[in-house]
Biopython code that builds the backbone (N, CA, C, O; Angstrom):
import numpy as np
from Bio.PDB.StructureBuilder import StructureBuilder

atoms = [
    (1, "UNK", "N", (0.845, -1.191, 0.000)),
    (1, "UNK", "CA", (0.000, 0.000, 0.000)),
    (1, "UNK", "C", (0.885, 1.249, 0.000)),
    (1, "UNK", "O", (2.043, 1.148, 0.406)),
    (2, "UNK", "N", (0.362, 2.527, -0.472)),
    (2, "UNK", "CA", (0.891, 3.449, -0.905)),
    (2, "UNK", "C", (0.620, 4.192, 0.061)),
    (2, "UNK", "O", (-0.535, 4.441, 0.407)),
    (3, "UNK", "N", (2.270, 4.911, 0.956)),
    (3, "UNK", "CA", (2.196, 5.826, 2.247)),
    (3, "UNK", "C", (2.186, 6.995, 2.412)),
    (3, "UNK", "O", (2.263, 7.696, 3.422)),
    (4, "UNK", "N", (2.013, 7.355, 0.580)),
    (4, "UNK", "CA", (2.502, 8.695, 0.351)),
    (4, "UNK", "C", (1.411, 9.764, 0.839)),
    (4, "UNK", "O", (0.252, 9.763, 0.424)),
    (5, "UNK", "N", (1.840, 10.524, 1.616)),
    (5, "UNK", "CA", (0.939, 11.909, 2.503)),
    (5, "UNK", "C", (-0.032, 11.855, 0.673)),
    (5, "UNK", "O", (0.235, 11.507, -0.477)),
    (6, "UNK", "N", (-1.303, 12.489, 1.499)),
    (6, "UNK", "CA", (-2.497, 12.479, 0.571)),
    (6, "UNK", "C", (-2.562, 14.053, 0.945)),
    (6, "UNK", "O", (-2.880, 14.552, 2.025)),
    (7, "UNK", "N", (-2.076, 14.847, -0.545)),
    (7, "UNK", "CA", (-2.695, 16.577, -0.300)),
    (7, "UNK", "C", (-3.609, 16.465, -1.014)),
    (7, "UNK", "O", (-3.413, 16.225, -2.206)),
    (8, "UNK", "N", (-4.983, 16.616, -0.465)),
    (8, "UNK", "CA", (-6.217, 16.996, -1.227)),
    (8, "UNK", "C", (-6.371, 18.400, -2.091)),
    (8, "UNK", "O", (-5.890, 19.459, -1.686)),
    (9, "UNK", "N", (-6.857, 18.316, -2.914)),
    (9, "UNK", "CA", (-7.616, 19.159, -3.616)),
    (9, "UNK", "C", (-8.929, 18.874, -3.657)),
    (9, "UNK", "O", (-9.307, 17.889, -4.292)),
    (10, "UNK", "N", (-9.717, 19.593, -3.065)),
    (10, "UNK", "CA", (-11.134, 19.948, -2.899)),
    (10, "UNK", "C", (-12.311, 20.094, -4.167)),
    (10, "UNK", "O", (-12.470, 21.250, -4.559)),
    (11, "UNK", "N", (-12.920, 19.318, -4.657)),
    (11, "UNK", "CA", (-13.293, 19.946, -5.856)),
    (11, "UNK", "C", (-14.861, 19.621, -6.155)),
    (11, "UNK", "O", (-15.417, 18.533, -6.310)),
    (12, "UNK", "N", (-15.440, 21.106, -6.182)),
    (12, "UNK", "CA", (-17.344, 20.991, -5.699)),
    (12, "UNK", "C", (-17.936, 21.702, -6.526)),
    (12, "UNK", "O", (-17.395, 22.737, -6.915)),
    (13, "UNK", "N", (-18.945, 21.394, -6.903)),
    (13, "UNK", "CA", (-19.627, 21.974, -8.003)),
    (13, "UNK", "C", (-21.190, 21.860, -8.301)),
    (13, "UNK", "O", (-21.699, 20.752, -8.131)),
    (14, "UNK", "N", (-21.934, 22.836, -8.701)),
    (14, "UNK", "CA", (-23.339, 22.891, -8.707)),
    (14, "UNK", "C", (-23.709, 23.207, -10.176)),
    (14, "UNK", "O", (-22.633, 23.651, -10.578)),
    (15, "UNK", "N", (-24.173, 23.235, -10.751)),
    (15, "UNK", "CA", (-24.953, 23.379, -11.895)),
    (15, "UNK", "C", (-26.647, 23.934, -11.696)),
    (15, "UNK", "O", (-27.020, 24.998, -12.190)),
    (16, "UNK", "N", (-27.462, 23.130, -10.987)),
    (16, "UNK", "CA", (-28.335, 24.177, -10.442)),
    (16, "UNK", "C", (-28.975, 24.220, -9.459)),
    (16, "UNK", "O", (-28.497, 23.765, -8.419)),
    (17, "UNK", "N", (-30.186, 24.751, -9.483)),
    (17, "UNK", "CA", (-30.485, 25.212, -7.977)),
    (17, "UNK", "C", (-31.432, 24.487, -6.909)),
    (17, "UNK", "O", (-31.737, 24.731, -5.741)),
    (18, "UNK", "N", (-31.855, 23.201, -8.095)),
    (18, "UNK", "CA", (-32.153, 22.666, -7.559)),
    (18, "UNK", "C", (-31.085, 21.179, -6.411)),
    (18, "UNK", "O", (-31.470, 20.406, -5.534)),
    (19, "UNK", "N", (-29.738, 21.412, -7.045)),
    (19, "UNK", "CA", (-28.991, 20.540, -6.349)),
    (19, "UNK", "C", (-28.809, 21.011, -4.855)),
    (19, "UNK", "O", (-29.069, 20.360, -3.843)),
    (20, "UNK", "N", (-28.212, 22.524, -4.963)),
    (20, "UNK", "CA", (-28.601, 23.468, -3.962)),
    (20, "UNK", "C", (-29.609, 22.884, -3.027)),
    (20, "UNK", "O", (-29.227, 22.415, -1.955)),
    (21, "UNK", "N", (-31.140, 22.882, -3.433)),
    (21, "UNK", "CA", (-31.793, 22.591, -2.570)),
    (21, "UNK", "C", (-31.877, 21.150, -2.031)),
    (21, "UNK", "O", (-32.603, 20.866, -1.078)),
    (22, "UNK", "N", (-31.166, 20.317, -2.628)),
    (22, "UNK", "CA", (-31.072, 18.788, -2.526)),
    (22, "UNK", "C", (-29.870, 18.531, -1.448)),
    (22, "UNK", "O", (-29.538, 17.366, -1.231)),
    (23, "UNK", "N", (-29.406, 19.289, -0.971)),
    (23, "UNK", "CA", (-28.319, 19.512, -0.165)),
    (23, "UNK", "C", (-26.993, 19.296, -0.365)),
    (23, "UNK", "O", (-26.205, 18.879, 0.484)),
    (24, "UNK", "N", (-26.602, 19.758, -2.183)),
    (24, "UNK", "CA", (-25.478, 19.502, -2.363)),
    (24, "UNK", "C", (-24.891, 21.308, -2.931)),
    (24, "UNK", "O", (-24.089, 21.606, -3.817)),
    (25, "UNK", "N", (-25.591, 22.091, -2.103)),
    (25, "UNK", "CA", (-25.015, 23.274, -2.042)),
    (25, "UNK", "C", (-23.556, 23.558, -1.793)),
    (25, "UNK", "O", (-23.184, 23.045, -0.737)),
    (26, "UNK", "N", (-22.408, 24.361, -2.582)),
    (26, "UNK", "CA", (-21.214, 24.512, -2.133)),
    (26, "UNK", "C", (-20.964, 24.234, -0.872)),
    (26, "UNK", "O", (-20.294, 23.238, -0.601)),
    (27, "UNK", "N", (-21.405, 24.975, 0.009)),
    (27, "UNK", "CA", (-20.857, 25.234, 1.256)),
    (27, "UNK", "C", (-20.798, 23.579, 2.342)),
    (27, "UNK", "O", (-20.004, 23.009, 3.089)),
    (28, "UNK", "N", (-22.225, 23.378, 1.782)),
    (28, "UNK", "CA", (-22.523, 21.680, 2.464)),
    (28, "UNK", "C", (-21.566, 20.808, 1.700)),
    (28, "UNK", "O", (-21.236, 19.957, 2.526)),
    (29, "UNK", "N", (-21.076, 20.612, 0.817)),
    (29, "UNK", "CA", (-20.340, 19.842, 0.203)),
    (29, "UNK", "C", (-18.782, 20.188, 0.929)),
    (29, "UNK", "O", (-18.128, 19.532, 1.741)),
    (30, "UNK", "N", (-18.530, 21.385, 0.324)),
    (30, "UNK", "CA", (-17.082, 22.021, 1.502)),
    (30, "UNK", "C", (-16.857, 21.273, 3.082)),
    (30, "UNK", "O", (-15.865, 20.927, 3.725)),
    (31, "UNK", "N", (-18.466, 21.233, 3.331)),
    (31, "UNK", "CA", (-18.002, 21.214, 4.781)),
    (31, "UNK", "C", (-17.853, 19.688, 4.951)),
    (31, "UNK", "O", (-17.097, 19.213, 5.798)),
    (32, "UNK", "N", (-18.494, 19.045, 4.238)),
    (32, "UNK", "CA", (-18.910, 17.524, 4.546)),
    (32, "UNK", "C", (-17.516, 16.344, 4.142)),
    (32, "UNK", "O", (-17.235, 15.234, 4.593)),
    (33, "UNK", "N", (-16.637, 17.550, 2.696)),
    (33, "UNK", "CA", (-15.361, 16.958, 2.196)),
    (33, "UNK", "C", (-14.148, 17.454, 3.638)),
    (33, "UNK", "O", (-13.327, 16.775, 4.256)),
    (34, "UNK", "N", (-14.454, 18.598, 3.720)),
    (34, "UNK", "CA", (-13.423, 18.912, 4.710)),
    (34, "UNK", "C", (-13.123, 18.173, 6.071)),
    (34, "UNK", "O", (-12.111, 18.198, 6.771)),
    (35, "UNK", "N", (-14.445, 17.439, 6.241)),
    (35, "UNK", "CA", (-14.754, 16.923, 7.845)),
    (35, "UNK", "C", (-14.264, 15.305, 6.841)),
    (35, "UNK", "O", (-14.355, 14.340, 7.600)),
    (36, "UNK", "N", (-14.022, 15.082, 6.083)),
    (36, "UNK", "CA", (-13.642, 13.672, 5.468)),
    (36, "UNK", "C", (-12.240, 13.585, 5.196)),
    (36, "UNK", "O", (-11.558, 12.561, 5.179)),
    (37, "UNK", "N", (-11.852, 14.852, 4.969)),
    (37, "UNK", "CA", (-10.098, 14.920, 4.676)),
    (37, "UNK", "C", (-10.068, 14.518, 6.091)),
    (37, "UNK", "O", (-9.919, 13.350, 6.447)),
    (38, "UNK", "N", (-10.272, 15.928, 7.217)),
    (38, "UNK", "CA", (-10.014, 15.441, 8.580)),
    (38, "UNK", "C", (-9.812, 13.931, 8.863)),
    (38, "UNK", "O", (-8.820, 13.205, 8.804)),
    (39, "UNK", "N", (-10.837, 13.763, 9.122)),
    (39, "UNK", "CA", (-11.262, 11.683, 8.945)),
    (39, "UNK", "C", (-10.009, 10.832, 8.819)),
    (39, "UNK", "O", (-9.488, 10.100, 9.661)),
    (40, "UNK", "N", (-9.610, 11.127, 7.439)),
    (40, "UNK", "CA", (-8.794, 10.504, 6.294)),
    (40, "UNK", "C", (-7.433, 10.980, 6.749)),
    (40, "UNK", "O", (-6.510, 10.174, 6.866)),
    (41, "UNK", "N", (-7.259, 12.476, 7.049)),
    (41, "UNK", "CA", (-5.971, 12.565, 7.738)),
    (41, "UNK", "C", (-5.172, 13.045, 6.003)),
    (41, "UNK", "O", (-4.103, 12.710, 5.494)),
    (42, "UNK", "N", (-6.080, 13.773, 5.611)),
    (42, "UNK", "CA", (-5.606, 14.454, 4.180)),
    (42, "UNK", "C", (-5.233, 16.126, 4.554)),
    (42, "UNK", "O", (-5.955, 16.916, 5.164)),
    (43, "UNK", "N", (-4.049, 16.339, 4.052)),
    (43, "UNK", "CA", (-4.031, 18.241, 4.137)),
    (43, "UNK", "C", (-4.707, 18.246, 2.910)),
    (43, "UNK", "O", (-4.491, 17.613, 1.876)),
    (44, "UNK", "N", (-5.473, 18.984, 3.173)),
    (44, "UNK", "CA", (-6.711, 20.106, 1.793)),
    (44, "UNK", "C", (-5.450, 21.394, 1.668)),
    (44, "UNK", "O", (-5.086, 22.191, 2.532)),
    (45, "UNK", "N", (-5.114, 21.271, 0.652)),
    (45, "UNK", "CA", (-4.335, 22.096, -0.479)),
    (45, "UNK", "C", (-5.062, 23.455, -0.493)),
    (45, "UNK", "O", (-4.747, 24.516, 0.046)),
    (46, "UNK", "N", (-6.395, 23.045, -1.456)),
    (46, "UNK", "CA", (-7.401, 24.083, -1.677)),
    (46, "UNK", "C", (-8.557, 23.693, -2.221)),
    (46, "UNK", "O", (-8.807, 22.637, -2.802)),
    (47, "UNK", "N", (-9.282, 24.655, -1.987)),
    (47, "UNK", "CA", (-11.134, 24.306, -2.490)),
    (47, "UNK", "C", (-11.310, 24.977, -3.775)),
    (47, "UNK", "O", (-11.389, 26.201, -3.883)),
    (48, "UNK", "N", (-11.384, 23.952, -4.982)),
    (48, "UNK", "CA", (-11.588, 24.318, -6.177)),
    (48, "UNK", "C", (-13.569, 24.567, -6.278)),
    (48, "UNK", "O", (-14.458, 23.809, -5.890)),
    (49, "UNK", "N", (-13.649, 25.734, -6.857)),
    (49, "UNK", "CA", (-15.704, 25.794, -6.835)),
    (49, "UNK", "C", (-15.640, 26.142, -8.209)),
    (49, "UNK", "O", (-14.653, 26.683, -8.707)),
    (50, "UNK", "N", (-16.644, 25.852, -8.818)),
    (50, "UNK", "CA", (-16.995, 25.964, -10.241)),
    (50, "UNK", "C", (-18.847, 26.281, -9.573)),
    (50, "UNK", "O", (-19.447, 25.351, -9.035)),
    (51, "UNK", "N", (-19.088, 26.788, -9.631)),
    (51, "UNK", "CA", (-20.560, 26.894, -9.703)),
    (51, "UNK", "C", (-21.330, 27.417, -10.534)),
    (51, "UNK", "O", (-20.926, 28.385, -11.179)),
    (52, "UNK", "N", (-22.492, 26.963, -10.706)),
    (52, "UNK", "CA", (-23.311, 27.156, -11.910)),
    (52, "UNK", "C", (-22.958, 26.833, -13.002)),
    (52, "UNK", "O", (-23.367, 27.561, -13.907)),
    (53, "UNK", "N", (-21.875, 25.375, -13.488)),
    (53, "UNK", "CA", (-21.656, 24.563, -14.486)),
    (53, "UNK", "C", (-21.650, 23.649, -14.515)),
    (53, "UNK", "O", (-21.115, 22.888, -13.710)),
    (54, "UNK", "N", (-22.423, 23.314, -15.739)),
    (54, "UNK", "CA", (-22.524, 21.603, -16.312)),
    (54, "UNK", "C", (-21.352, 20.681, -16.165)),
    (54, "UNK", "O", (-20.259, 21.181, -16.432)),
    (55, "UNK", "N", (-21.380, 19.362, -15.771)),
    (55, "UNK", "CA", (-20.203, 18.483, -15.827)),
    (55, "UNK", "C", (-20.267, 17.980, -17.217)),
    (55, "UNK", "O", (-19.548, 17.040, -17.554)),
    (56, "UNK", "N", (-20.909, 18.428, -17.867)),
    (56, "UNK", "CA", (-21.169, 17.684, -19.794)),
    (56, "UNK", "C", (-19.839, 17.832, -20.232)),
    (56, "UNK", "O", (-19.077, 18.705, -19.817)),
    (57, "UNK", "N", (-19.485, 16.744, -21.303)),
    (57, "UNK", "CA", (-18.150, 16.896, -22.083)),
    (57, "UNK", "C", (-18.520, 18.667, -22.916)),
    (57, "UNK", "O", (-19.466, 19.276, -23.416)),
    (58, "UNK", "N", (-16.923, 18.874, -22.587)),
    (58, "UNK", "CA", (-16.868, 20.438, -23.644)),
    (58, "UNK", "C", (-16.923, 21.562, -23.050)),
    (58, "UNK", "O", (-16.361, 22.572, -23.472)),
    (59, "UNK", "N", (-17.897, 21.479, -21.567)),
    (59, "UNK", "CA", (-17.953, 22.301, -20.561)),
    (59, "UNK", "C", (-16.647, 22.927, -19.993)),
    (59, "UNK", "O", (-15.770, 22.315, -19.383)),
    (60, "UNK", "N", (-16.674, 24.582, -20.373)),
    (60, "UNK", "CA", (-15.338, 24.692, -19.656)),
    (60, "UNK", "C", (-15.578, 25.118, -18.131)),
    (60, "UNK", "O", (-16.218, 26.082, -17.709)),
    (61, "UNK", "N", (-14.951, 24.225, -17.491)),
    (61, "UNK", "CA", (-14.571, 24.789, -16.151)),
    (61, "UNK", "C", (-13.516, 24.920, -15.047)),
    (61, "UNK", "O", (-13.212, 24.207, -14.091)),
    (62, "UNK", "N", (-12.984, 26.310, -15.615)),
    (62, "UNK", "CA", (-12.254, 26.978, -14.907)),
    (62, "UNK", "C", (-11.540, 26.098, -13.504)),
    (62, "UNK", "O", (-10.650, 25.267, -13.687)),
    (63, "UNK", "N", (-12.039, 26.400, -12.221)),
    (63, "UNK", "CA", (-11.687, 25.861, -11.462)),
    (63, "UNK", "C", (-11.189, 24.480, -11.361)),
    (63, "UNK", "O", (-10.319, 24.246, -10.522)),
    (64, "UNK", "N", (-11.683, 23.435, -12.197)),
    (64, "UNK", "CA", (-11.407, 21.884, -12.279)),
    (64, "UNK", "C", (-9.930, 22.161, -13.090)),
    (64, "UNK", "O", (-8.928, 21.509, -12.796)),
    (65, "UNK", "N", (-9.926, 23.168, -14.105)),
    (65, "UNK", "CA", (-8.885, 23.104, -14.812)),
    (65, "UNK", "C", (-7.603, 23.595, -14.331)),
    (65, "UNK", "O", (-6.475, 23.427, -14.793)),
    (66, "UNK", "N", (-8.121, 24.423, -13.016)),
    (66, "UNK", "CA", (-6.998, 24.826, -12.118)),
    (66, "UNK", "C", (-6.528, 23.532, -11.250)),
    (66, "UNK", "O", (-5.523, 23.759, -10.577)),
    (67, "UNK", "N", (-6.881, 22.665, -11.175)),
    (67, "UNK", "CA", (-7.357, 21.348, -10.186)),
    (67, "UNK", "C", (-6.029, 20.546, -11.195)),
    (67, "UNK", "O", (-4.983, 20.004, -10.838)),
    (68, "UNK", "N", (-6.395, 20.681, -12.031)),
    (68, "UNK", "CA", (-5.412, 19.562, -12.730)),
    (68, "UNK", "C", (-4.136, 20.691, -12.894)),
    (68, "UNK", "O", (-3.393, 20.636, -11.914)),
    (69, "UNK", "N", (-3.887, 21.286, -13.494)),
    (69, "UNK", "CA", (-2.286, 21.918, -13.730)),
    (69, "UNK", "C", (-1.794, 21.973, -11.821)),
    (69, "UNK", "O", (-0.651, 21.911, -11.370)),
    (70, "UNK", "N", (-2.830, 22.080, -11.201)),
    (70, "UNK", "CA", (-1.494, 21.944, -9.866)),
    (70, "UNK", "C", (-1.560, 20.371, -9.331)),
    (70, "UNK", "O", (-1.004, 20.211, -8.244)),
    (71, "UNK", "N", (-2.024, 19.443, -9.794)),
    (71, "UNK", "CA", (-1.626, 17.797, -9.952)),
    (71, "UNK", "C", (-0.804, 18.175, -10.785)),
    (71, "UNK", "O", (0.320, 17.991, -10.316)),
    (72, "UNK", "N", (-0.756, 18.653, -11.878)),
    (72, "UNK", "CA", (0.435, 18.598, -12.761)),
    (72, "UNK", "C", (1.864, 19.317, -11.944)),
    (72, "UNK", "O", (2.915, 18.692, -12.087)),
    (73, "UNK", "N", (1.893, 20.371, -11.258)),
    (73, "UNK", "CA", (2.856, 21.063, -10.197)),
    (73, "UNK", "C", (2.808, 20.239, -9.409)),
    (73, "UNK", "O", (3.707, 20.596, -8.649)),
    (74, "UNK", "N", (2.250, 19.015, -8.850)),
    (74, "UNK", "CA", (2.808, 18.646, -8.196)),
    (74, "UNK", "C", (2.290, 19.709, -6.289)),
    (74, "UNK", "O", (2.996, 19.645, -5.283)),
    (75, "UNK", "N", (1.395, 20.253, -6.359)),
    (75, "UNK", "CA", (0.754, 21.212, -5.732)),
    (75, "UNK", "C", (-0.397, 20.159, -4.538)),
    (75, "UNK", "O", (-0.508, 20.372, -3.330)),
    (76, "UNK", "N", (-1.124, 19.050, -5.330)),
    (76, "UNK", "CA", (-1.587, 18.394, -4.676)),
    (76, "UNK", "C", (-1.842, 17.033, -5.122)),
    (76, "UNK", "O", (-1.349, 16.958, -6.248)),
    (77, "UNK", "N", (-2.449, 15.744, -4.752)),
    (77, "UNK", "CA", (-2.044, 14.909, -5.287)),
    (77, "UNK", "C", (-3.358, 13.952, -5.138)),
    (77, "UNK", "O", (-3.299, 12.767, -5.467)),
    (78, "UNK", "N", (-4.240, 14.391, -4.754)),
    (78, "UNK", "CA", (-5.116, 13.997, -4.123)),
    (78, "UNK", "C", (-6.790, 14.691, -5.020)),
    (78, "UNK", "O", (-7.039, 15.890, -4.886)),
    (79, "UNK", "N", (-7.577, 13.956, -5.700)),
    (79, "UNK", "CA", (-8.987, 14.892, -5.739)),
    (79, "UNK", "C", (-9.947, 14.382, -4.820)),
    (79, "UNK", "O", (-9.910, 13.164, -4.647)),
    (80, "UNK", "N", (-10.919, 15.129, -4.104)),
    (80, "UNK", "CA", (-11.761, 14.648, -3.180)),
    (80, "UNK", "C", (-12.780, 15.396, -3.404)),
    (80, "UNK", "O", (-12.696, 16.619, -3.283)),
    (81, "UNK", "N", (-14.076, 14.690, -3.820)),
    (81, "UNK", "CA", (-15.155, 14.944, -4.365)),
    (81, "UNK", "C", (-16.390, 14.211, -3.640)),
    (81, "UNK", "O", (-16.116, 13.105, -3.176)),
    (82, "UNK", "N", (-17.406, 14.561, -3.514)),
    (82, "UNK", "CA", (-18.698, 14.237, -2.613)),
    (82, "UNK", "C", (-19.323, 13.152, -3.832)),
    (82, "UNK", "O", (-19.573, 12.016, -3.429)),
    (83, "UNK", "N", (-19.515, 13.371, -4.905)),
    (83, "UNK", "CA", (-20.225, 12.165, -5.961)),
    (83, "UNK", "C", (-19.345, 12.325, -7.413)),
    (83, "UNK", "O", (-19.026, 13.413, -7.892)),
    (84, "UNK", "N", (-19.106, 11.333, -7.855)),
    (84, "UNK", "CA", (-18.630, 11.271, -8.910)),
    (84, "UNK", "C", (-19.215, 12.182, -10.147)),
    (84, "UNK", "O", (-18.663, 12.563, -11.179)),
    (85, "UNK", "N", (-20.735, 12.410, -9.573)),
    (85, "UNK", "CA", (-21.009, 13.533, -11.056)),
    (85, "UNK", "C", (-20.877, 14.686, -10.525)),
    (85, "UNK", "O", (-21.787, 15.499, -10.688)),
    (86, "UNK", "N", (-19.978, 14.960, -9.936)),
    (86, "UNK", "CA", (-19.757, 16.468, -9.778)),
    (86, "UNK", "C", (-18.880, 16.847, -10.158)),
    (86, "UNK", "O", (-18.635, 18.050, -10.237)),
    (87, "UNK", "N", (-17.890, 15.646, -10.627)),
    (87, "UNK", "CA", (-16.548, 15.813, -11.491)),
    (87, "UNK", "C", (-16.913, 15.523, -12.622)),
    (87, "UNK", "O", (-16.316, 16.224, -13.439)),
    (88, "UNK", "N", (-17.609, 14.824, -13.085)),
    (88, "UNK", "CA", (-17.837, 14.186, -14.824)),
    (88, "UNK", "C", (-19.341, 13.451, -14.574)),
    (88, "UNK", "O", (-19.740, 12.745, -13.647)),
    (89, "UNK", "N", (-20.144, 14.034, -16.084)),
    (89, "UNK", "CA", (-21.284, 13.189, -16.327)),
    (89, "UNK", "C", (-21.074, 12.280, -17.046)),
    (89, "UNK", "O", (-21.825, 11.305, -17.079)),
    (90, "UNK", "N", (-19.811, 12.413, -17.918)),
    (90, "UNK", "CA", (-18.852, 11.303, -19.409)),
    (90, "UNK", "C", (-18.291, 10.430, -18.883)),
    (90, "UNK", "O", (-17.618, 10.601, -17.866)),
    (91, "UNK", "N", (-18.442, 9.342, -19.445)),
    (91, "UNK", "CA", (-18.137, 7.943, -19.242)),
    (91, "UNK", "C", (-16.544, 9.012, -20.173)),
    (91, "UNK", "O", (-15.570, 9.489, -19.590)),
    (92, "UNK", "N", (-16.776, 9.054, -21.336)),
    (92, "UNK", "CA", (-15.191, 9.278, -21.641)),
    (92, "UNK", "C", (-14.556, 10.006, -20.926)),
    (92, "UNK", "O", (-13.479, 9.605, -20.485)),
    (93, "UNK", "N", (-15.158, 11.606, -20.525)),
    (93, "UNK", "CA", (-14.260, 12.326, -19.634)),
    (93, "UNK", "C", (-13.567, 11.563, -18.364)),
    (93, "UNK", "O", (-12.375, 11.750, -18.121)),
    (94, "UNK", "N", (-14.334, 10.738, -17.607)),
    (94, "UNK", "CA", (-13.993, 9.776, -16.796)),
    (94, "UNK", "C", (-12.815, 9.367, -17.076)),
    (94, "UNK", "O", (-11.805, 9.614, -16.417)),
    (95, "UNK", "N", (-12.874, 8.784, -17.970)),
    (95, "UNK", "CA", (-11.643, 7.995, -18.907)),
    (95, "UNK", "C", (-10.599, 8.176, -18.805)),
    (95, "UNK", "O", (-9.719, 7.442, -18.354)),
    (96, "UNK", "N", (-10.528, 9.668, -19.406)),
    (96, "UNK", "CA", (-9.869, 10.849, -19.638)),
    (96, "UNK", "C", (-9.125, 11.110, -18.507)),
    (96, "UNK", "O", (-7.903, 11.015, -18.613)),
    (97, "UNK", "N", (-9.806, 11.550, -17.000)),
    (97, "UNK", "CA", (-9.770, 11.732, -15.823)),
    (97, "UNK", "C", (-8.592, 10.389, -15.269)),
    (97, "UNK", "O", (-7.410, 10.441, -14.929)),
    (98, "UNK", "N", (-9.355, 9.504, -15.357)),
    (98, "UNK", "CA", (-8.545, 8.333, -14.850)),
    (98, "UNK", "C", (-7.311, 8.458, -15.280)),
    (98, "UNK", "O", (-6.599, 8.666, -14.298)),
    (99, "UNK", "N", (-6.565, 8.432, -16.454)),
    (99, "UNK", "CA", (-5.642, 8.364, -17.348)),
    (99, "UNK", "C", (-4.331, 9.172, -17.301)),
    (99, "UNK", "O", (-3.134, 8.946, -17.480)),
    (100, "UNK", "N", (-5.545, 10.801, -16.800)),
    (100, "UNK", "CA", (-4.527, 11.989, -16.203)),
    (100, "UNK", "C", (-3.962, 11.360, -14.893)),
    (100, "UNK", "O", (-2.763, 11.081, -14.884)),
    (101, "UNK", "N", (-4.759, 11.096, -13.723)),
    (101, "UNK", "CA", (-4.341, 11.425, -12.722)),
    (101, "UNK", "C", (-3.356, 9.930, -12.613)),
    (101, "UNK", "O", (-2.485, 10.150, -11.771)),
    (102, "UNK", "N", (-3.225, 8.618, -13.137)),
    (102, "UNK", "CA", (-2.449, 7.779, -13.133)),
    (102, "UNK", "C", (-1.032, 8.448, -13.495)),
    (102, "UNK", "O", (-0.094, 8.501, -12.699)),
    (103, "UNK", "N", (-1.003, 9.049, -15.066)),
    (103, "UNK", "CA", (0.001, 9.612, -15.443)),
    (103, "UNK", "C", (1.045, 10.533, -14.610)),
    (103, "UNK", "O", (2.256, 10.749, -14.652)),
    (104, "UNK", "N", (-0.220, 11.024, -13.719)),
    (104, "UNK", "CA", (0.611, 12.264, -12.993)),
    (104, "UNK", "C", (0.789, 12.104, -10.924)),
    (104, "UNK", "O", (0.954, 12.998, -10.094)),
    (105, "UNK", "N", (0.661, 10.605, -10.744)),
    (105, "UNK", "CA", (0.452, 9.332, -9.779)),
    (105, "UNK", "C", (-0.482, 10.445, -8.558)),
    (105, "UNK", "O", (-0.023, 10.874, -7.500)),
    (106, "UNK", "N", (-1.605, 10.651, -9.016)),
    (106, "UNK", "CA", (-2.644, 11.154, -8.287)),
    (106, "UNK", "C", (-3.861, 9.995, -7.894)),
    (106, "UNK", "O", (-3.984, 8.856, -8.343)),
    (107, "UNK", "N", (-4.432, 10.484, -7.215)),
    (107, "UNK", "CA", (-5.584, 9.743, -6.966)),
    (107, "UNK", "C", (-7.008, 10.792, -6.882)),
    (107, "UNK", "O", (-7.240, 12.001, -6.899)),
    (108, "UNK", "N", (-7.885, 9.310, -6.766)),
    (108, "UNK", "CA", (-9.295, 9.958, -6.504)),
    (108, "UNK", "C", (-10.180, 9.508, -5.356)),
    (108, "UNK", "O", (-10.238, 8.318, -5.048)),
    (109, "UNK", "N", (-10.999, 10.622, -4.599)),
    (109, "UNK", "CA", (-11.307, 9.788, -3.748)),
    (109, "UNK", "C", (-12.363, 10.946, -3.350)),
    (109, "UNK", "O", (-13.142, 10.776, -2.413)),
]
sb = StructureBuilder()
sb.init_structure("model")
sb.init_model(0)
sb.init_chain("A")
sb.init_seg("    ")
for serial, (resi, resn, name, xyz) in enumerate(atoms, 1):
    if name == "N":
        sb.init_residue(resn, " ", resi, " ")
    sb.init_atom(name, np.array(xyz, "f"), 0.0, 1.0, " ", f" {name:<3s}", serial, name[0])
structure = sb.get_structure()
């Protein structure tokens, strides 16, 4: 098993308002990942937010894209996300996702 310190990167996202009301509002998500790094015994790097965007392939979003160039620096090493579609609705982006963060010996969680 792999001992290497886990730096999280935080990464939460809404699209609309009804997720908001479903209780996957920024702030509830922030708090619920942050109390899980704790848990986990992860340093949180930083809290990437994209709000009010689609996870659809093609979608640009900013913040996720900041998420990966500092896996690429070497900045954090770690993504920690509340549901998998808050990072990707694409089976390919997934793909995609997987492929990066192997390349660049990150994880997901």
């Amino acid at each position: 098993m792999n001992e290497e310190k886990k730096i999280a990167g935080i990464y939460i996202r809404v699209s609309t308002e009804d997720q908001v009301r479903d209780g996957f509002s920024l702030p509830e998500q922030e708090k619920r990942l942050r109390a899980m790094c704790e848990y986990k015994n992860y340093e949180v790097y930083k809290v990437y937010k994209d709000a009010g965007i689609s996870a659809k392939t093609g979608n640009h979003r900013p913040a996720f894209e900041e998420l990966l160039e500092d896996i690429k620096n070497k900045k954090c090493n770690t993504i920690v996300v509340l549901k998998l579609d808050r990072l990707t609705r694409s089976v390919y982006d997934m793909e995609h996702i997987i492929k990066f963060l192997d390349e660049n010996d990150a994880y997901l969680d």
